[in-house]
C-alpha positions as CSV (number, residue, x, y, z in Angstrom):
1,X,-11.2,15.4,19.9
2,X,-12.5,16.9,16.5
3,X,-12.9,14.3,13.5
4,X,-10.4,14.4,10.9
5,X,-11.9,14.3,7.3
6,X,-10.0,12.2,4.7
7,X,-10.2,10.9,1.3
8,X,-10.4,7.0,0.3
9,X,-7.0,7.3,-1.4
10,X,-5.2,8.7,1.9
11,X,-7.5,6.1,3.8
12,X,-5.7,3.6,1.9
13,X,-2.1,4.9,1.8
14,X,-1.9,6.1,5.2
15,X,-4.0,2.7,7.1
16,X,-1.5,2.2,9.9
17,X,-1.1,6.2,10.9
18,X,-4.8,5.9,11.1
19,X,-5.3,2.6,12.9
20,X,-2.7,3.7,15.3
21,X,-5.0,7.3,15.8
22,X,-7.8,5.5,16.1
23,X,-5.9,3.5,19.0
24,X,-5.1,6.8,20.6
25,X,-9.3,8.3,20.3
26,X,-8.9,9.7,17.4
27,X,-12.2,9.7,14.7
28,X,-11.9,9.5,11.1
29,X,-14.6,10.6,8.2
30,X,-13.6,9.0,5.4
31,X,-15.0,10.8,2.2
32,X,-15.0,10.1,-1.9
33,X,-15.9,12.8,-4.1
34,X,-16.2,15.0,-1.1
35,X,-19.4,13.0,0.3
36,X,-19.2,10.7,3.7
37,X,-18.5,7.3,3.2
38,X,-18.1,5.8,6.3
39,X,-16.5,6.9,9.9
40,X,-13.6,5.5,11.7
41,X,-14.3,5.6,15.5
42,X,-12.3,3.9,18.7
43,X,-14.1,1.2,20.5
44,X,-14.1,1.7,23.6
45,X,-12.0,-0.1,26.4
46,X,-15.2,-1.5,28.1
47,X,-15.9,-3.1,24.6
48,X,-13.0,-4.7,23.6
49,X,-13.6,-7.8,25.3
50,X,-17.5,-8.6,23.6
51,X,-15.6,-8.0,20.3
52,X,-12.7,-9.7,21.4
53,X,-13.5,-13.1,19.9
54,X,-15.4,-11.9,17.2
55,X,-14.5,-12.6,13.2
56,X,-15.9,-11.2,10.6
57,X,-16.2,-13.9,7.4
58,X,-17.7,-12.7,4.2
59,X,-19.7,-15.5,3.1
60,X,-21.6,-13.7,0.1
């Protein structure tokens, strides 16, 4: 499956069309100002149990 390139804005609008993608295998380059920000990839199955009980806490 071939990334899909988006901006922040439609990052932000459209979060549950791309959470549910990203469910299905899809990848996501998320872009502002036409430069790569950050990517969006599936964990795989055999993963999803060491993250499982993870939680992220921002304690800055």
């Amino acid at each position: 499956m071939e990334d899909i390139v988006i901006g922040v804005k439609q990052f932000r609008s459209e979060l549950k069309k791309v959470i549910k993608a990203a469910e299905k295998g899809q990848t996501f380059i998320v872009t502002r100002h036409s430069k790569p920000l950050f990517r969006v990839t599936p964990i795989p199955p055999q993963m999803t149990k060491k993250y499982a009980s993870l939680h992220w806490t921002n304690k800055s």
